[in-house]
One Martini backbone bead per residue (centre of mass of N, CA, C, O) as a GRO file, in nm:
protein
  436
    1UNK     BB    1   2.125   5.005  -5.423
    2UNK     BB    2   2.103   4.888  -5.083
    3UNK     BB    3   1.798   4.770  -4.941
    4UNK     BB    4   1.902   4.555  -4.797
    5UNK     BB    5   2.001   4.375  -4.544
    6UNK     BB    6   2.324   4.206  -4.475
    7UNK     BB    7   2.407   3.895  -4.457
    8UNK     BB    8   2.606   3.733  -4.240
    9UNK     BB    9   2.614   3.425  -4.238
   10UNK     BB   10   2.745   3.203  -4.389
   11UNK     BB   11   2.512   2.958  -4.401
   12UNK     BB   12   2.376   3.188  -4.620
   13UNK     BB   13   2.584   3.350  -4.828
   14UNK     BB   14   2.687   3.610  -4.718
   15UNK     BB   15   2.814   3.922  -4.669
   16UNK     BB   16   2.905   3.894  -4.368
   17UNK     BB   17   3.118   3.710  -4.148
   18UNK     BB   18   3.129   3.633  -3.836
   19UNK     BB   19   3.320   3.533  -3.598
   20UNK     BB   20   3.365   3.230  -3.413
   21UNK     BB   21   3.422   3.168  -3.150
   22UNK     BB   22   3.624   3.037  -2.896
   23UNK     BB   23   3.681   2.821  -2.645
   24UNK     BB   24   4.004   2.829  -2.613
   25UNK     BB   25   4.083   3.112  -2.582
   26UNK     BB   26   4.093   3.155  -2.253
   27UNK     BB   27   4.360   2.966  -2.272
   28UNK     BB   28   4.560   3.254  -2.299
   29UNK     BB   29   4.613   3.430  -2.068
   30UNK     BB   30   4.798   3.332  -1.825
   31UNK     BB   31   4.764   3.507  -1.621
   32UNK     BB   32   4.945   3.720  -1.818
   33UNK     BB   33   5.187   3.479  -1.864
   34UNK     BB   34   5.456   3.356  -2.065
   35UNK     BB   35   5.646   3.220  -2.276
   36UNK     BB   36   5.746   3.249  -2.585
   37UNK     BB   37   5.685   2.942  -2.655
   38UNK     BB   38   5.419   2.958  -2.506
   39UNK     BB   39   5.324   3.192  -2.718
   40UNK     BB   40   5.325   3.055  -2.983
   41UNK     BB   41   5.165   2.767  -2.930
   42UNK     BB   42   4.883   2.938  -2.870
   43UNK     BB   43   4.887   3.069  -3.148
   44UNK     BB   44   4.882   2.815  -3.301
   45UNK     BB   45   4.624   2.649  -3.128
   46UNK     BB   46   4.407   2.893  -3.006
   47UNK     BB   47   4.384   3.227  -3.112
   48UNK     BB   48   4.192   3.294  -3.310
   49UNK     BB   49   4.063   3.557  -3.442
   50UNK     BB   50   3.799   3.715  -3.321
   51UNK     BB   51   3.498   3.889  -3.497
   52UNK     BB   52   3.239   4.157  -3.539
   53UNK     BB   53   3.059   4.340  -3.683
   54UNK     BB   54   2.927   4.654  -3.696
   55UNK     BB   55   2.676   4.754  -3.715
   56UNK     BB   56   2.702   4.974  -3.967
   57UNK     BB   57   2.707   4.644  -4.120
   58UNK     BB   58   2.393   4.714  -4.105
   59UNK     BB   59   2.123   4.830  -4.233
   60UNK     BB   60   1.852   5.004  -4.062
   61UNK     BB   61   1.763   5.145  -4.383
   62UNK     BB   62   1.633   5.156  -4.639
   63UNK     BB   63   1.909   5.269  -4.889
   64UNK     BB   64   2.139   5.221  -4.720
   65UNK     BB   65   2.494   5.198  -4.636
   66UNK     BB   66   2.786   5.024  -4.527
   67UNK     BB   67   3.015   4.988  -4.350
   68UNK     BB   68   3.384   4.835  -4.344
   69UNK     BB   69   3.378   4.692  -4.032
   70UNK     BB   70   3.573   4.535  -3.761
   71UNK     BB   71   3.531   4.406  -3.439
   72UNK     BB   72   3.708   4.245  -3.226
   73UNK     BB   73   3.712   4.005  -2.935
   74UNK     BB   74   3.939   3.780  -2.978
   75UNK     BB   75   4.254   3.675  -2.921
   76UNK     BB   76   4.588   3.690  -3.112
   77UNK     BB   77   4.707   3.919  -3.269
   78UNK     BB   78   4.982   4.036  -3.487
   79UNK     BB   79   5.081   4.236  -3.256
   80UNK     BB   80   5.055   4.022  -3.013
   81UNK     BB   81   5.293   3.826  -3.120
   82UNK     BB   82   5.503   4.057  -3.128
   83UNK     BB   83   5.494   4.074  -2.843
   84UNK     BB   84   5.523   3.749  -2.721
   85UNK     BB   85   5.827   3.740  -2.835
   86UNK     BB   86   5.960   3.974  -2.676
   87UNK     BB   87   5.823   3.923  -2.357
   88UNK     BB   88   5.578   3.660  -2.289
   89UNK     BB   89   5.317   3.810  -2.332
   90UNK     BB   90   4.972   3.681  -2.326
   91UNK     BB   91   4.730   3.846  -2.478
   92UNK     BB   92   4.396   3.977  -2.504
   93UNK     BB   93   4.168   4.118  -2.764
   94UNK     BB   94   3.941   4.185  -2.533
   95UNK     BB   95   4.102   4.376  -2.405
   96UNK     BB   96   4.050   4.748  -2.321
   97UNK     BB   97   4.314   4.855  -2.138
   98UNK     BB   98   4.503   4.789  -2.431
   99UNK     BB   99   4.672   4.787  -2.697
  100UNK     BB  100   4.619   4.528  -2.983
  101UNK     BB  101   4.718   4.689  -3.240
  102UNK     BB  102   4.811   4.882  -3.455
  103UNK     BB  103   4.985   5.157  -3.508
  104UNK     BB  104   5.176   5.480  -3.584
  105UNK     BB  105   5.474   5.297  -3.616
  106UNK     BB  106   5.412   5.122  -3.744
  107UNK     BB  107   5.295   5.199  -3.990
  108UNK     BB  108   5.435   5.351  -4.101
  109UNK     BB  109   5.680   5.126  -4.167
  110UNK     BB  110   5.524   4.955  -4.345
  111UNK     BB  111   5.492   5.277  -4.554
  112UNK     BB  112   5.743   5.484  -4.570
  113UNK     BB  113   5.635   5.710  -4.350
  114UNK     BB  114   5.806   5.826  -4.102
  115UNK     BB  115   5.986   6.093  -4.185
  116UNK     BB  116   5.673   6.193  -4.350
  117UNK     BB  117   5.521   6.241  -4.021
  118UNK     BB  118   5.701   6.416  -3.923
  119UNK     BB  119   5.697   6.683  -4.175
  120UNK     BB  120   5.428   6.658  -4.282
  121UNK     BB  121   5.069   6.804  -4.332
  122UNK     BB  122   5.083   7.107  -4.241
  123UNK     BB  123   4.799   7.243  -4.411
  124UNK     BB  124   4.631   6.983  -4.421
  125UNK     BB  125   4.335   6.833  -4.512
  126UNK     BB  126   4.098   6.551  -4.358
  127UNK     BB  127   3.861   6.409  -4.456
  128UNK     BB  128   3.541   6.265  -4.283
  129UNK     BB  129   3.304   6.042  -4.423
  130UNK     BB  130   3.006   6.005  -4.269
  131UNK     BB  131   2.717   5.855  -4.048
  132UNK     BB  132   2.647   6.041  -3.821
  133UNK     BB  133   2.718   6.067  -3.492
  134UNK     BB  134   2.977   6.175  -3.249
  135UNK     BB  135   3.007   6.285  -2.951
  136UNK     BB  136   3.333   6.115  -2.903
  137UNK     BB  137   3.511   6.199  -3.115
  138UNK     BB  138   3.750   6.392  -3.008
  139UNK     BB  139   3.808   6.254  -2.704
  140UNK     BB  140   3.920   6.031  -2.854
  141UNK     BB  141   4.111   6.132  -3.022
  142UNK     BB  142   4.275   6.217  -2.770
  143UNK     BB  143   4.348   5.958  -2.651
  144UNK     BB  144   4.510   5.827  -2.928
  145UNK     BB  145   4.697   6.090  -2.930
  146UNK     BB  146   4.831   6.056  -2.603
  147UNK     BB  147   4.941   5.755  -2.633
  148UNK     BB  148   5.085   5.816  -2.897
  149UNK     BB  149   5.244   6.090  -2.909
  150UNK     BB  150   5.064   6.305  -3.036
  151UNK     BB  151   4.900   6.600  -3.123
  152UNK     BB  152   4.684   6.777  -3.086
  153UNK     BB  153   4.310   6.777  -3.171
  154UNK     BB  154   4.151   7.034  -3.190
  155UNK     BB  155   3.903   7.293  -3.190
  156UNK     BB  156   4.113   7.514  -3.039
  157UNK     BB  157   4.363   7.493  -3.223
  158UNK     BB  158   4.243   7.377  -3.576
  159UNK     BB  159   4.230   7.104  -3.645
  160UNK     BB  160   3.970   7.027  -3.574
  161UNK     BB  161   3.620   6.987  -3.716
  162UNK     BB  162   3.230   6.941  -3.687
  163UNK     BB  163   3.013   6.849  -3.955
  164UNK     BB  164   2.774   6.854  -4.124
  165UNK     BB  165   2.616   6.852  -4.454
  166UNK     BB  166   2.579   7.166  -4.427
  167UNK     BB  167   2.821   7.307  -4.213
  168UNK     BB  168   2.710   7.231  -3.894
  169UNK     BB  169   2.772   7.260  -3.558
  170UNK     BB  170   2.497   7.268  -3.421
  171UNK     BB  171   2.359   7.068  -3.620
  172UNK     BB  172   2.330   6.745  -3.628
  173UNK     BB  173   2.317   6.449  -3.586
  174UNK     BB  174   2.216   6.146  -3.501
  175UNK     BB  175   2.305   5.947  -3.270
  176UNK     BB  176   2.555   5.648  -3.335
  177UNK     BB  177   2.721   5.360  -3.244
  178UNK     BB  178   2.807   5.219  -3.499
  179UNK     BB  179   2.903   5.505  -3.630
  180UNK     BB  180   3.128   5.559  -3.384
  181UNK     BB  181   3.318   5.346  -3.469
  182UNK     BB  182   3.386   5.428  -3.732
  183UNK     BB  183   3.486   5.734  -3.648
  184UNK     BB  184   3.715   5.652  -3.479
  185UNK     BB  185   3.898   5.490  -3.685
  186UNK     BB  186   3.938   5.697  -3.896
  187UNK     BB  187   4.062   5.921  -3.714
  188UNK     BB  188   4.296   5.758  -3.636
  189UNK     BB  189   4.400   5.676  -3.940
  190UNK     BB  190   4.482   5.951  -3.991
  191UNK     BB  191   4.660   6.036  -3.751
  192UNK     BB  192   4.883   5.774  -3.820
  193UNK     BB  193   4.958   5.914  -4.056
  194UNK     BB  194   4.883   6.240  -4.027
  195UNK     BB  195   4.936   6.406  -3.760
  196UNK     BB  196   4.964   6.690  -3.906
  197UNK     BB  197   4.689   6.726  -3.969
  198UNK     BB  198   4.401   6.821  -4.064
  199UNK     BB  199   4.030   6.709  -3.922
  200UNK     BB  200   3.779   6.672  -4.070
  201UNK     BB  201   3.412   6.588  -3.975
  202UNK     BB  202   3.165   6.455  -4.170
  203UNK     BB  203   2.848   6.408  -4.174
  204UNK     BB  204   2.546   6.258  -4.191
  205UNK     BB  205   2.212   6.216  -4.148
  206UNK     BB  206   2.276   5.962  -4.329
  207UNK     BB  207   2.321   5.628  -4.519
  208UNK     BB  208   2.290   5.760  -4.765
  209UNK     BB  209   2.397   5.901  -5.087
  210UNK     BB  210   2.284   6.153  -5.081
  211UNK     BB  211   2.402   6.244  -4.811
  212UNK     BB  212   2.680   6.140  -4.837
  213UNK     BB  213   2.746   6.298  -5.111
  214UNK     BB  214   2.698   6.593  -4.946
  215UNK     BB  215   2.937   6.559  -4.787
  216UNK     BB  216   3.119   6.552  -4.941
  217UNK     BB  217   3.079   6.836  -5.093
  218UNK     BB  218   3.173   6.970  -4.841
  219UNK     BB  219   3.445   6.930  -4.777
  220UNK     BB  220   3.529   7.053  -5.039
  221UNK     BB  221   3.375   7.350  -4.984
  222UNK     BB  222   3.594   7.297  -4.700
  223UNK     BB  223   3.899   7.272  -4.834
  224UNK     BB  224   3.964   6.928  -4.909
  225UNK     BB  225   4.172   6.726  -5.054
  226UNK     BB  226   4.087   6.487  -4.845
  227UNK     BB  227   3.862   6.204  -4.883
  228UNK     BB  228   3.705   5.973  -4.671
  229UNK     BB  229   3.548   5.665  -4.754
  230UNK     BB  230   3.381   5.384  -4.553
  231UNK     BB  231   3.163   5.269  -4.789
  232UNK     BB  232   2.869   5.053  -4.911
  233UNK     BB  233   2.719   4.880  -5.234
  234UNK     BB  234   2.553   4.865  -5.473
  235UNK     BB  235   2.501   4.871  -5.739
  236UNK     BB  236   2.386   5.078  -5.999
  237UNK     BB  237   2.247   5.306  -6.268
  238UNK     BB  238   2.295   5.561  -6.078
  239UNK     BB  239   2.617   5.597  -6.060
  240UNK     BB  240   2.682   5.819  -6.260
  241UNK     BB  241   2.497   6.019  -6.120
  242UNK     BB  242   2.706   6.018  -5.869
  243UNK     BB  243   2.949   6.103  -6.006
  244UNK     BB  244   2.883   6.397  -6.075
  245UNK     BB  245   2.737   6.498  -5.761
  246UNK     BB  246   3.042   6.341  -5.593
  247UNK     BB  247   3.326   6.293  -5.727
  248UNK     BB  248   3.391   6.540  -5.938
  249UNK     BB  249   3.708   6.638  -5.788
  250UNK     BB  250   3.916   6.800  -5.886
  251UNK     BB  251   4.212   6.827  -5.709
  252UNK     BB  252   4.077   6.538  -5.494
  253UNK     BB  253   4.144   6.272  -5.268
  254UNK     BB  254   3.875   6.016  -5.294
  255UNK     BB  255   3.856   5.770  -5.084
  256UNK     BB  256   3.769   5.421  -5.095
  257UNK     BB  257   3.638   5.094  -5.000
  258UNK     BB  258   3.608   4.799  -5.137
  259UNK     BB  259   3.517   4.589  -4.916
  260UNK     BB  260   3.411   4.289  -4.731
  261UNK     BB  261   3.268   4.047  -4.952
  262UNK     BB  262   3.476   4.020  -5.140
  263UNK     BB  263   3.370   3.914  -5.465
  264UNK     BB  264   3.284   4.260  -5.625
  265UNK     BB  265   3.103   4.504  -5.654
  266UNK     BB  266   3.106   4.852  -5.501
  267UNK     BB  267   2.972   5.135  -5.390
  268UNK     BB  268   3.201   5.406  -5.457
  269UNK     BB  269   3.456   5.217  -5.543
  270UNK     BB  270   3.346   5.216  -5.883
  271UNK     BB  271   3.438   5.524  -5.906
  272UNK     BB  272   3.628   5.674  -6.151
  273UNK     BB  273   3.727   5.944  -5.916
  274UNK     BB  274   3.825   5.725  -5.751
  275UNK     BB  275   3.973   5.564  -5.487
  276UNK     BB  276   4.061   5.266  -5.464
  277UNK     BB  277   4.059   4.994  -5.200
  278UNK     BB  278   4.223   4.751  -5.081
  279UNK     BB  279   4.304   4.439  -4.865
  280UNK     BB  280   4.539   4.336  -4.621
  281UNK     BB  281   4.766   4.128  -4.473
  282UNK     BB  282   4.976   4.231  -4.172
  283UNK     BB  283   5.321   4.174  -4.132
  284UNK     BB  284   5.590   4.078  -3.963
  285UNK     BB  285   5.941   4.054  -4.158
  286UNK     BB  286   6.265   3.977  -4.094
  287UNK     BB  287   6.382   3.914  -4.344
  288UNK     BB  288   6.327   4.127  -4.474
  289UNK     BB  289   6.404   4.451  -4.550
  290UNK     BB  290   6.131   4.604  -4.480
  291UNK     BB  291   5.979   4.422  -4.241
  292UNK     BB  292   5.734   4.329  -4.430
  293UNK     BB  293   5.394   4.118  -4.512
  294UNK     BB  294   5.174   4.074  -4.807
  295UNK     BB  295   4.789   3.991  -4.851
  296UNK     BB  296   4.528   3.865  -4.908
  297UNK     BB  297   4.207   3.952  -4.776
  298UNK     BB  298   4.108   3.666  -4.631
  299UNK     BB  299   3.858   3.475  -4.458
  300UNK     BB  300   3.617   3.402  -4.714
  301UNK     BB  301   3.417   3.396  -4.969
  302UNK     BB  302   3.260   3.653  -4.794
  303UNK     BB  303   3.541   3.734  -4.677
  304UNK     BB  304   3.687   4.036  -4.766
  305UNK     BB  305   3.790   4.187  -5.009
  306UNK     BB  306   3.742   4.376  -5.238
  307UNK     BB  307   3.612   4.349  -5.624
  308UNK     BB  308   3.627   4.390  -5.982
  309UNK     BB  309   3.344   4.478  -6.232
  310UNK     BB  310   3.190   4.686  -6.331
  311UNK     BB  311   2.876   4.750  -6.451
  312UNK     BB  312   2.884   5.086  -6.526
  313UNK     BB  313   3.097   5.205  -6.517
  314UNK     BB  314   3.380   5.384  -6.664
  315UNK     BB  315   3.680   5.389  -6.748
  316UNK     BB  316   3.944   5.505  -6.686
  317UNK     BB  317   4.246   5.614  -6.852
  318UNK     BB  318   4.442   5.485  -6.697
  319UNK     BB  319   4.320   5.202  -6.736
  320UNK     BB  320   4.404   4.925  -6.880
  321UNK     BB  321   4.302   4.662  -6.813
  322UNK     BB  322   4.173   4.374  -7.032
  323UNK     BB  323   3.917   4.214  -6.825
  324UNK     BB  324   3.766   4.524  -6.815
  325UNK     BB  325   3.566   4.730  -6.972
  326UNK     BB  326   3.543   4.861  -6.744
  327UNK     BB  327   3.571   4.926  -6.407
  328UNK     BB  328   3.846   4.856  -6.153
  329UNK     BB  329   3.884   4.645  -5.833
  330UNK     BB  330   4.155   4.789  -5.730
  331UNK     BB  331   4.421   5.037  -5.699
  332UNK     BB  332   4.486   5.017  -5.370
  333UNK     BB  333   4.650   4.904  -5.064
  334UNK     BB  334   4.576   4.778  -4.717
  335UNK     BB  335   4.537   4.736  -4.414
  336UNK     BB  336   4.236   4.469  -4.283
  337UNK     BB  337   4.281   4.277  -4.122
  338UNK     BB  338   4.172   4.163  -3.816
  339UNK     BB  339   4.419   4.009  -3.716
  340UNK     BB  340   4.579   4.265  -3.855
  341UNK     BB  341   4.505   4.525  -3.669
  342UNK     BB  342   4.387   4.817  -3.521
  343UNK     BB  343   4.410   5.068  -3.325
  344UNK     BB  344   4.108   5.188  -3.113
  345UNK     BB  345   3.942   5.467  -2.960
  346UNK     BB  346   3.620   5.393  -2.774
  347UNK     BB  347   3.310   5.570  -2.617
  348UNK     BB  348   3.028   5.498  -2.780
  349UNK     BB  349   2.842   5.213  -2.706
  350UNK     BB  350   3.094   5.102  -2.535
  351UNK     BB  351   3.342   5.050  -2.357
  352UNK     BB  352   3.554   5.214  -2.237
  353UNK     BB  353   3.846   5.188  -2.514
  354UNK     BB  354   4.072   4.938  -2.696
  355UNK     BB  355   4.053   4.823  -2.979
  356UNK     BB  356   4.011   4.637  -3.285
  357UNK     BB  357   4.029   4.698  -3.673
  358UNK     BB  358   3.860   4.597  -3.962
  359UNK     BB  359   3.867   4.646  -4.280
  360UNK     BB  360   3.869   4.901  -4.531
  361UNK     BB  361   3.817   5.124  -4.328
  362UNK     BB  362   4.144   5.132  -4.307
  363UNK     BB  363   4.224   5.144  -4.593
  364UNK     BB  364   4.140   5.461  -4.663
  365UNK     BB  365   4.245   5.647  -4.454
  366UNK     BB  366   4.528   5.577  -4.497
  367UNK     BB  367   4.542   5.670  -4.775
  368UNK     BB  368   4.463   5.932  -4.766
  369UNK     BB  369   4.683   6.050  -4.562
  370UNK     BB  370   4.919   5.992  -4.800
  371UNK     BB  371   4.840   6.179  -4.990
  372UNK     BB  372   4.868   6.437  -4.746
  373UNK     BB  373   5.185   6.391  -4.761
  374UNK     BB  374   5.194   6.412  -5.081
  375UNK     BB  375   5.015   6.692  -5.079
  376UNK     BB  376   4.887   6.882  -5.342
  377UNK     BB  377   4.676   6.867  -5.562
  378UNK     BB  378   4.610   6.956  -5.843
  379UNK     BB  379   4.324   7.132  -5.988
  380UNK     BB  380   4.314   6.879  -6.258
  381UNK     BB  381   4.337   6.661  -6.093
  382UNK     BB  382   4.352   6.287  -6.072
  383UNK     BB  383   4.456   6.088  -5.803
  384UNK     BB  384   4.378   5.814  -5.892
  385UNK     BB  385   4.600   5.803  -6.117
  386UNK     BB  386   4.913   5.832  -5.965
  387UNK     BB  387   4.985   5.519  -5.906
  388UNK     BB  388   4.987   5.472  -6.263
  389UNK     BB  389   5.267   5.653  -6.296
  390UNK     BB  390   5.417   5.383  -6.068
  391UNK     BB  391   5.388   5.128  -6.204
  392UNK     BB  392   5.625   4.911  -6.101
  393UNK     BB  393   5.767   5.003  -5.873
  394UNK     BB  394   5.888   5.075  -5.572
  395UNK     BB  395   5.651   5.301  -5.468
  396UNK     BB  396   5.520   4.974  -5.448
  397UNK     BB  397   5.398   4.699  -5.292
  398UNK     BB  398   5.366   4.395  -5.425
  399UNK     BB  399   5.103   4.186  -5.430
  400UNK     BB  400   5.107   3.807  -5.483
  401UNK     BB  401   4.922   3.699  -5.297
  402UNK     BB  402   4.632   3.558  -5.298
  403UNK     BB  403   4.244   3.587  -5.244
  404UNK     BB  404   3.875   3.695  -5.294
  405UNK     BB  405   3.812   3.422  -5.470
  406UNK     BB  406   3.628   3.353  -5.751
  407UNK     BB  407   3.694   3.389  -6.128
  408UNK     BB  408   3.686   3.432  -6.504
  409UNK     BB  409   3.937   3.630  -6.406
  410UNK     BB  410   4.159   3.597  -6.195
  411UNK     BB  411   4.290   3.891  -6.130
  412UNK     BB  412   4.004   4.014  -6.010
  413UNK     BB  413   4.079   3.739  -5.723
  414UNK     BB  414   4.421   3.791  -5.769
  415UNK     BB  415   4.701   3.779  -5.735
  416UNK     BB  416   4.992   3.958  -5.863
  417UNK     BB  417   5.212   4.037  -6.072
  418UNK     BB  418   5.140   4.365  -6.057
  419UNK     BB  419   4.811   4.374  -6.145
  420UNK     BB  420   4.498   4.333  -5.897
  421UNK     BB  421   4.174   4.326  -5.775
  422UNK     BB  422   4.249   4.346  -5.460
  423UNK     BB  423   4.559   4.524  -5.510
  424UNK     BB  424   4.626   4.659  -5.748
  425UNK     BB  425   4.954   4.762  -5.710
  426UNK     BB  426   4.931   4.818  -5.406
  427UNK     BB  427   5.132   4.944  -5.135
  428UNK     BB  428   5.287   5.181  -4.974
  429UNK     BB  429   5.618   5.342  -5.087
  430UNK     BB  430   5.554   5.592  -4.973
  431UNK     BB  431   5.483   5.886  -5.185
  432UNK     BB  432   5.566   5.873  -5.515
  433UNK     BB  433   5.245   5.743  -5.603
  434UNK     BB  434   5.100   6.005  -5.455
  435UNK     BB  435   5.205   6.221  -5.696
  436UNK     BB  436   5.135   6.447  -5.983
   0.00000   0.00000   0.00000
C-alpha cells in the first residue's frame, strides 16, 4: 500500500494536481446579473473551474489510504452553465450560500433513475466506509436531504445509524475535517441516488487498509448489502490477503472508486470482488434522446479517473478483456469530473454551507446506490459480475470518448465503443445492469 503522502503539484510529476486558481475568475460574478449571452461568453473566456484536493486526498500518516475527492473553489460548474443559459445569472462555484453542482432530480435523470428513486429502496442499507469521525454528518445530510425535499434520514426515525468499526455508536474515531468533507459528499450521493434507502455510516479509526477493511467487515455483518469506499492507494502483494479478510462477501455490492490519478491501478478498486467504479465529466446534452452526455474524466495526465491491470489480482471469471491478463480497472462509471460535480453540504472543518465536489469518490457511492435501487442480491451472486451479463446493451450508456493518459494497450486508458477501463461498460441507464 502507499507509505507516503501523494505529491500534488503537476510539475513534480504529481499524483494529484490542485486546480490552478485564474486571476479572471473574479470577472464572472457580474454583481450576480447579466444575460443569457453574457453568461456563455463569460463561461467561454474566464470561467475554468478550479479546485483542490481534499485534505484526506494526502494521508496524514505513513500507511494510510487517500479519499478520492476534490472540492470546487472557483469558476462556473457545468451545473451553473445550464443554469446561467436559463436565466441569465452567472454565479461564482465558489460561494457557498446556494448550491453550485448537481443534485438528485439532475443525477437521477442522467441514469435513468427518476422512477426508480421515487419508489424503490425502503428496507435497503447503504452502508458508507470511511476513517475518521465526521461530527455534523447527521446534520449535514438533514440539511441536504431537506434542500432538496428528500424524507428525513435521521437517527431518531431509524433511517441513519453511525457506528465505529467495531460497531460502536458511542466510542468513535477522532474527528478529522478532511475526511468528514469526504464523508458528508459520500453521505449525499447515498441519499441522491436512492432517497428512500436507510444510509449505515461506519468509520475507521484511521485510513489504514486494516482498519478500513475492518470497517467493510462490520458493515455487512450489521446487514448492509451495499457497501461504498471512495479511497485508495497504491497496489501491494498482500492484496489478496486483503482480498479474501475484507471484499470477499457473496450477496454483497461492494463498490470502489477508481482513484483520481489518471491511468495506473490502485487497490482496493484492484480487488476482483468488488465493482470498481471509474469516472466521467457529465454534462447536459439537449440534441440528444437522453438529455445527457458524457466523455471520459481527465484533468491532465496525472489527474483524471483510475484505470489499468492490476498488478497482483487475479481476473474474476466474468472478465473477459484480453490486454491485461490480471483484474482490469475500471467495471462501469459514473460522473466525477469536478467541473461538472455534484452539490454536497458540509460544516465541519470549513464554512458551514455548499460545495461542489468530484473525483471519483463521486462516482461510487453513486453506483452503490444504482445497485440499492435495484434490490438485494442473491446470496450467492457477486454483483460485480452483474453489468457484464448486461454487457453492450441499452442497459448502459456506452463513454466512447476521452482517455485518462497514454499506454502500450490502448484501451486500457481510452475509451471506446464496448468495454474499455477508464468507464467500464458505461454509467447506468436504469437499474437492469445492476440486477443479478
Amino acid at each position: 500500500m502507499r507509505s507516503t503522502p501523494p505529491e500534488r503539484t503537476s510539475s513534480r510529476g504529481s499524483r494529484r494536481r490542485i486546480g490552478a486558481a485564474l486571476a479572471a475568475t473574479a470577472a464572472l460574478v457580474f454583481a450576480g446579473f447579466g444575460t443569457a449571452a453574457q453568461a456563455d461568453a463569460a463561461t467561454s473566456a474566464s470561467a475554468k473551474v478550479t479546485w483542490t484536493a481534499t485534505p484526506c486526498a494526502t494521508p496524514q500518516h505513513k500507511g494510510e489510504l487517500a479519499c478520492d475527492s476534490y472540492r470546487v473553489t472557483g469558476g462556473v460548474t457545468a451545473f451553473q452553465k445550464a443554469q446561467a443559459k436559463a436565466d441569465g445569472v452567472t454565479p461564482n462555484a465558489a460561494d457557498a450560500a446556494t448550491p453550485s453542482g448537481y443534485g438528485p432530480t439532475d443525477l437521477q435523470s442522467a441514469y435513468g433513475l427518476t422512477s426508480a428513486a421515487a419508489s424503490n429502496g425502503s428496507g435497503e442499507t447503504i452502508a458508507i466506509v470511511d476513517a475518521y469521525n465526521d461530527p455534523n454528518a447527521e446534520s449535514d445530510l438533514a440539511t441536504y436531504r431537506s434542500y432538496y425535499g428528500l424524507s428525513a434520514c435521521t437517527t431518531a426515525n431509524g433511517c441513519f445509524k453511525k457506528v465505529s468499526q467495531t460497531g460502536s455508536t458511542t466510542s468513535l474515531p477522532t474527528s478529522d475535517a478532511g475526511w468528514s468533507e469526504e464523508i458528508s459528499l459520500d453521505l449525499d450521493m447515498a441519499s441522491a441516488i436512492c432517497p428512500k434507502c436507510n444510509i449505515l455510516l461506519v468509520e475507521a479509526t484511521s485510513a489504514t487498509m486494516a482498519n478500513l477493511g475492518k470497517a467493510v467487515n462490520e458493515a455487512v455483518t450489521l446487514g448492509a448489502k451495499f457497501v461504498s469506499n471512495s479511497y485508495g492507494g497504491s497496489e501491494s502483494s498482500s492484496d489478496s490477503t486483503y482480498d479474501t479478510s475484507y471484499f470477499n462477501h457473496p450477496g454483497v455490492a461492494i463498490t470502489v472508486s477508481a482513484g483520481d490519478s489518471g491511468y495506473g491501478a490502485e487497490y482496493p478498486a484492484a480487488s476482483r470482488y468488488v465493482t470498481s467504479v471509474g469516472g466521467t465529466a457529465l454534462s447536459k446534452a439537449t440534441s440528444t434522446t437522453r438529455g445527457w452526455s458524457e466523455t471520459v474524466w481527465k484533468t491532465s495526465s496525472t489527474e483524471g479517473t483510475g484505470s489499468g491491470c492490476s498488478a497482483y489480482d487475479t481476473k474474476p471469471t466474468w472478465q473477459t478483456d484480453t490486454g491485461c491478463t490480471k483484474r482490469t480497472i475500471s467495471d462501469v462509471s459514473a460522473v466525477a469530473d469536478p467541473a461538472t460535480g455534484v452539490s454536497v453540504y458540509d460544516s465541519y472543518g470549513v464554512t458551514a454551507g455548499w460545495y461542489t465536489f468530484g473525483g471519483t469518490s463521486v462516482s461510487s457511492p453513486i453506483i452503490a446506490g444504482v445497485y440499492a435501487l435495484a434490490g438485494t442480491p442473491s446470496s450467492s451472486s457477486y454483483p460485480a459480475s452483474f453489468p457484464y451479463a448486461k454487457a453492450g446493451t441499452s442497459a448502459l450508456n456506452d463513454v466512447t470518448s476521452g482517455n485518462n493518459g497514454s499506454c502500450s494497450t490502448t484501451y486500457l486508458c481510452t475509451a471506446q465503443s464496448g468495454y474499455d477501463g477508464p468507464t467500464g461498460w458505461g454509467t447506468p441507464e436504469g437499474l437492469t445492469a445492476f440486477t443479478g
